[in-house]
C-alpha positions in Angstrom: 9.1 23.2 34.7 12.5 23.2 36.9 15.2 25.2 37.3 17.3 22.9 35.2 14.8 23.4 32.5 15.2 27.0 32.7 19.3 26.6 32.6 18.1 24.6 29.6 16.8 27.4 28.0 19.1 29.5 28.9 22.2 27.2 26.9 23.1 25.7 29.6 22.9 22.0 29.8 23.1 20.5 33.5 24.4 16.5 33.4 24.8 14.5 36.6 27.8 13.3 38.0 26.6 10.1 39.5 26.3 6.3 38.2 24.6 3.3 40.0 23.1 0.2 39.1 20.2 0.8 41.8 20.0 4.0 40.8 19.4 3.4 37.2 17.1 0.7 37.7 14.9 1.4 40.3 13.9 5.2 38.4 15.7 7.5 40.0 17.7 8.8 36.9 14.8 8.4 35.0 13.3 10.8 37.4 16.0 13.5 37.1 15.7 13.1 33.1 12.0 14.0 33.4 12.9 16.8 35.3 15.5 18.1 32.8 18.5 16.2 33.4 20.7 15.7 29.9 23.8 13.3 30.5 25.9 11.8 32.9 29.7 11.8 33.7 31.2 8.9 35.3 34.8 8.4 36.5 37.0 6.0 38.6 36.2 7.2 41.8 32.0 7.0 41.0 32.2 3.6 40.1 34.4 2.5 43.6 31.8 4.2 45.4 29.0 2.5 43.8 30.5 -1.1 43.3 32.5 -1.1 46.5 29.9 0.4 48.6 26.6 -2.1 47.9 25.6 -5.1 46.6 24.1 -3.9 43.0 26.8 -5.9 41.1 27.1 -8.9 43.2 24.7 -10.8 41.1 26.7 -10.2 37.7 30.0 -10.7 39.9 29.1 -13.9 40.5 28.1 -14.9 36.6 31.3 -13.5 35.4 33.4 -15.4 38.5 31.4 -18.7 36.4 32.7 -17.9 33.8 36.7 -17.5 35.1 36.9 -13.7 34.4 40.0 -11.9 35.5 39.5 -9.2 38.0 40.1 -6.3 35.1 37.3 -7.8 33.0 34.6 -8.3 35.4 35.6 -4.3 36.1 34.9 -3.9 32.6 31.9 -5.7 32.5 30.0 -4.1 35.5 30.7 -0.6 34.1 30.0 -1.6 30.8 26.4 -2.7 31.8 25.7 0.5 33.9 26.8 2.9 30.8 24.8 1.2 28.2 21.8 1.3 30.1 22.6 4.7 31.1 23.0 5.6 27.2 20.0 4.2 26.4 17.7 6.1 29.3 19.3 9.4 27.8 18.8 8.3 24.1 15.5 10.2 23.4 17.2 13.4 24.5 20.1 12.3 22.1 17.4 12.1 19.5 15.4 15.0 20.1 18.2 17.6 20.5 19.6 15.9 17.3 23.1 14.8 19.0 23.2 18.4 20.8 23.0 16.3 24.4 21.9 13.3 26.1 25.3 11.9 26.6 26.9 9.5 29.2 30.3 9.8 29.6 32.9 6.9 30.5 36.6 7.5 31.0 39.5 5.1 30.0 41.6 3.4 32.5 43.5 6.0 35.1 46.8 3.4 34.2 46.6 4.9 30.3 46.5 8.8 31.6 50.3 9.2 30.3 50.1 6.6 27.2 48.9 8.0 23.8 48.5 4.5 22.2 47.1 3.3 25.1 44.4 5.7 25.6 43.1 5.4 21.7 43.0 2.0 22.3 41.0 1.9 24.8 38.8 4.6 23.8 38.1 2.6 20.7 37.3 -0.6 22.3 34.5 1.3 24.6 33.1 3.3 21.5 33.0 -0.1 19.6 31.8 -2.4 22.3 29.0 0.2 23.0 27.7 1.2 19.7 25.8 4.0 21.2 26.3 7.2 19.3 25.6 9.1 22.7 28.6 7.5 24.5 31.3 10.3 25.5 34.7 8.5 26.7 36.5 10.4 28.7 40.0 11.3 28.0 42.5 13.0 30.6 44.1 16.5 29.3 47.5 15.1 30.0 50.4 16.3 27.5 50.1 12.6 26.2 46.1 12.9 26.2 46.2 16.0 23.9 47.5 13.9 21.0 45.4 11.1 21.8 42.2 13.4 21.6 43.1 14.5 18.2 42.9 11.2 17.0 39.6 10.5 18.7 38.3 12.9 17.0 39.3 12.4 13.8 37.5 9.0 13.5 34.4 10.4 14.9 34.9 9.0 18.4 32.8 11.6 20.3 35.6 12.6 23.4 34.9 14.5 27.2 38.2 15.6 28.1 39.0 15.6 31.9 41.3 17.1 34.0 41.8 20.9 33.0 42.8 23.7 35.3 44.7 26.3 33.3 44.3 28.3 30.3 46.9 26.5 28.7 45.3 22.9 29.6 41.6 24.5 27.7 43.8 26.1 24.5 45.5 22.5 23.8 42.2 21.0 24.0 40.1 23.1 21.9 43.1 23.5 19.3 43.1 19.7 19.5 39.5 19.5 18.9 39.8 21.7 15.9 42.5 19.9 14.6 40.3 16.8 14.7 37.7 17.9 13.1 39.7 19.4 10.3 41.5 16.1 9.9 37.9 13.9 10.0 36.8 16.9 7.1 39.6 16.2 4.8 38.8 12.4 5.1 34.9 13.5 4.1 33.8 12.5 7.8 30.1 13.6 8.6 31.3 16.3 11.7 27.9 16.9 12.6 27.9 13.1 14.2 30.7 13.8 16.5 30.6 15.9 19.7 33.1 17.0 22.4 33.2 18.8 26.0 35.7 20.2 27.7 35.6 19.0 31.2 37.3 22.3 33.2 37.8 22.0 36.7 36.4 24.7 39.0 35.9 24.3 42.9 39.7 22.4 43.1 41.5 25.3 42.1 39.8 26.9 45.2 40.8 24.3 47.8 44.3 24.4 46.2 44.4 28.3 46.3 42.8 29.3 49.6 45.4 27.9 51.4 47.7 30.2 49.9 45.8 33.5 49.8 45.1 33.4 53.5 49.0 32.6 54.1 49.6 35.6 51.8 46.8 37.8 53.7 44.5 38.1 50.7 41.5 36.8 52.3 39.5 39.0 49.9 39.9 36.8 47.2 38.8 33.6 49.1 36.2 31.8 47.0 36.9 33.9 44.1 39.8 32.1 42.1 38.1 29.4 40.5 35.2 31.1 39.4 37.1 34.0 37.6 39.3 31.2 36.1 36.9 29.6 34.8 35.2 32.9 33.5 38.4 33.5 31.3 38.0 30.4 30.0 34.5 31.1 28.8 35.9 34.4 26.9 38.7 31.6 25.4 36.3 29.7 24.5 34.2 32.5 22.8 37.2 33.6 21.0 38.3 30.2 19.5 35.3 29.1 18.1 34.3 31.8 16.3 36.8 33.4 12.8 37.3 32.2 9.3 38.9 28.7 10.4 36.1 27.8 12.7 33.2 29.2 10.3 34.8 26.9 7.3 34.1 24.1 10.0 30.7 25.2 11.1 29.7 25.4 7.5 30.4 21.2 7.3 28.1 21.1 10.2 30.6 20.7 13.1 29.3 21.2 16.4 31.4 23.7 18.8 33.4 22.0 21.8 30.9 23.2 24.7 33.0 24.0 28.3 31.9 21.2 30.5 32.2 22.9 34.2 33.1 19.9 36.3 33.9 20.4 40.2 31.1 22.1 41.0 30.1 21.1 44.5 31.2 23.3 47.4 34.1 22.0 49.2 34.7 25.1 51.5 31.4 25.2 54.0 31.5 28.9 54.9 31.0 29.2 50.6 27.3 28.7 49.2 26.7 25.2 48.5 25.2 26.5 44.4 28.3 28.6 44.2 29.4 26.9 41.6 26.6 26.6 39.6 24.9 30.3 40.0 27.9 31.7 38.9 29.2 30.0 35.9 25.8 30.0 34.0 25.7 30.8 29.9 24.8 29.9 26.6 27.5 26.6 24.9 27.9 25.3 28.4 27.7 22.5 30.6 27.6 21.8 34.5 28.1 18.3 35.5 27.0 18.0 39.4 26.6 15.4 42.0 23.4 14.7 43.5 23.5 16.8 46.1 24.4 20.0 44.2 22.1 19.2 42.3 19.0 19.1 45.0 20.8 22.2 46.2 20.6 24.0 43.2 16.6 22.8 42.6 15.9 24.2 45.9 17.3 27.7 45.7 19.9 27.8 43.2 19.8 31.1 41.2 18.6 31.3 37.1 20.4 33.6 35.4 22.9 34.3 33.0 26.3 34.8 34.8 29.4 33.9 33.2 30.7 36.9 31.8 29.7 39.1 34.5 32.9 41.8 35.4 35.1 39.9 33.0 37.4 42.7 34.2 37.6 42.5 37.9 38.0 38.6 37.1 41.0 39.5 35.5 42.2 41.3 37.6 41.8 38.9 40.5 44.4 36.5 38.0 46.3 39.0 37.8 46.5 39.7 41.6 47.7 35.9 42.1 51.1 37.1 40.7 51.7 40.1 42.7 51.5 37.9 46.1 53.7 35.7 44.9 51.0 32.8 44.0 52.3 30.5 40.7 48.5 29.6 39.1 50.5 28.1 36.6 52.2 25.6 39.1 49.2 25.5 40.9 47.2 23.8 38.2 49.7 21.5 36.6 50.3 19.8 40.7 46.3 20.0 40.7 46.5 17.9 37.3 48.6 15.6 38.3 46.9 14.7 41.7 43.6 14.2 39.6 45.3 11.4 37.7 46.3 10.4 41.7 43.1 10.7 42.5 41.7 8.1 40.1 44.5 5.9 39.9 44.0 5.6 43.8 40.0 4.4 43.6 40.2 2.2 40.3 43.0 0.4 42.3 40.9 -0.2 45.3 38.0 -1.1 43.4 40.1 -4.0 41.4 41.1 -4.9 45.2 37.6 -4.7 46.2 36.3 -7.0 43.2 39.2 -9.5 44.1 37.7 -9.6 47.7 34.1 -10.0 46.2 35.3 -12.9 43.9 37.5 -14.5 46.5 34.8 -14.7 49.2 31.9 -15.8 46.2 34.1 -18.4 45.4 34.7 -19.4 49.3 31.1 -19.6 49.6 30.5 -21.9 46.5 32.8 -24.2 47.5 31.2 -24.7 51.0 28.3 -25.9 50.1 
């Protein structure tokens, strides 16, 4: 047994927040389901990495470049082929926590971040052309996301939403959630067959904060922001899905929307490199972490319950923020807004990158 089946045991499901052909084919994610693993997030910025930095795709490049695919399509194509094997490798943990986990998340186009209709119709293409009931597609928490997740929802599309920072970014995604469920109820939807996470950003609101607490002389709190946000969350979270309106809901077999703690590596090196992780451990949660966080974590990470330790003193560290002068609110909606940047950014260098690929295939072909 590992320390992820432990966290496992404890509620906590750990997913891995890393995709590559190579990866998937030669065993290694295999590996890490064997040794507790349960999904997998993807994103923009994953799939430059792994398409742009080796010559996994190059094969299938070339098949599609036969066959006159635009650069947008043979995108779609690569990532399509990585997320349905992906989806398959974590089906038997789909099937034996009956839907509960096993899921592989893949997030609509960066371009479609601040277009309702354009995210729902994206997100439906993906969940059709998949067909696997343990596809997650990922949905940004914009103000024009909220709506769309609603939808999603609603028709049973199962939905990881991306991107939060804030109490108010987690309350409009839960209440959207709950909407959507109510909505696929009254239609006589089966809402035990659709699932949801919410994706909250933790170690960001750190590097975003620090800055400003040591400018402020608050070095006390260094390292401590992001954790106790995301431990007020957790109490959110507790509160909303729980009552009369979520029981009725419950009762039809509807799942709750589990906190999904993305960001989790350690950006600031004089931090712990499990900080993240040790501290944001408890029952109804997830913690989506890249490979090496998670090695980290399997070598001397910490197994124990954690996230509603001194709720209090978490609270008051918020509250501290105001009194030096520190907008959180602010804070988060610029940190929002430079995570769509921050996808935007990679998904247009990977189309550049799979233009490159395609031109110089096609060079080669005609040379000889």
């Amino acid at each position: 047994m590992t320390k992820i089946h432990e966290l496992t045991a404890l509620g906590q499901a750990i997913w891995l927040d890393y995709i590559r052909r190579s990866f998937i084919t030669s065993g290694g994610l295999q590996d890490l389901i064997d040794k507790g693993v349960r999904g997998v997030t993807s994103n923009p910025a994953i799939f430059e990495k792994a398409i742009a930095g080796s010559d996994d795709y190059d094969d299938q490049i070339r098949e599609l470049i036969a066959q006159d695919a635009e650069v947008e399509q043979i995108y779609d194509e690569l990532v399509v082929e990585d997320i349905k094997m992906a989806t398959d490798l974590f089906r038997p943990v789909y099937d034996e926590t009956d839907g509960a986990d096993g899921y592989v998340s893949l997030e609509v186009s960066p371009r479609v971040a601040f277009d309702t209709e354009g995210t729902i119709a994206e997100a439906r293409r993906y969940f059709s052309q998949l067909g696997r009931p343990n596809l997650m597609i990922k949905v940004p928490a914009t103000k024009e996301g909220i709506p769309a997740v609603e939808q999603l929802i609603s028709e049973g599309i199962n939905v990881n939403i991306t991107l939060m920072f804030s109490m108010a970014h987690y309350e409009a995604v839960a209440e959207a959630y709950i909407r959507g469920l109510e909505r696929l109820a009254e239609q006589g939807g089966d809402l035990s067959k659709v699932a949801s996470v919410a994706s909250f950003f933790v170690s960001r609101v750190d590097t975003k904060i620090d800055p400003m607490l040591e400018k402020a002389g608050a070095n006390e709190l260094t390292g401590k922001i992001a954790i106790a946000n995301s431990k007020l969350v957790y109490q959110r979270f507790k509160e909303l899905f729980s009552g009369e309106r979520w029981e009725r809901l419950a009762a039809k077999g509807a799942r709750v929307q589990r906190p999904l703690w993305a960001s989790t590596s350690t950006k600031n090196p004089s931090l712990p490199d499990t900080l993240y992780v040790d501290t944001l451990i408890g029952p109804d949660t997830v913690n989506t972490v890249p490979p090496e966080t998670l090695n980290a974590f399997l070598d001397h990470g910490t197994v124990a319950v954690t996230v509603e330790d001194n709720i209090p003193e978490m609270q008051a560290q918020i509250d501290r923020l105001a009194e030096l002068g520190i907008d959180l609110s602010k804070a988060t909606e610029e940190l929002q807004q430079e995570g769509v940047d921050k996808f935007i950014a990679p998904f247009d260098s990977l189309l550049k990158t799979i233009a490159a690929k395609r031109d110089s295939i096609r060079e080669n072909v005609s040379a000889q």
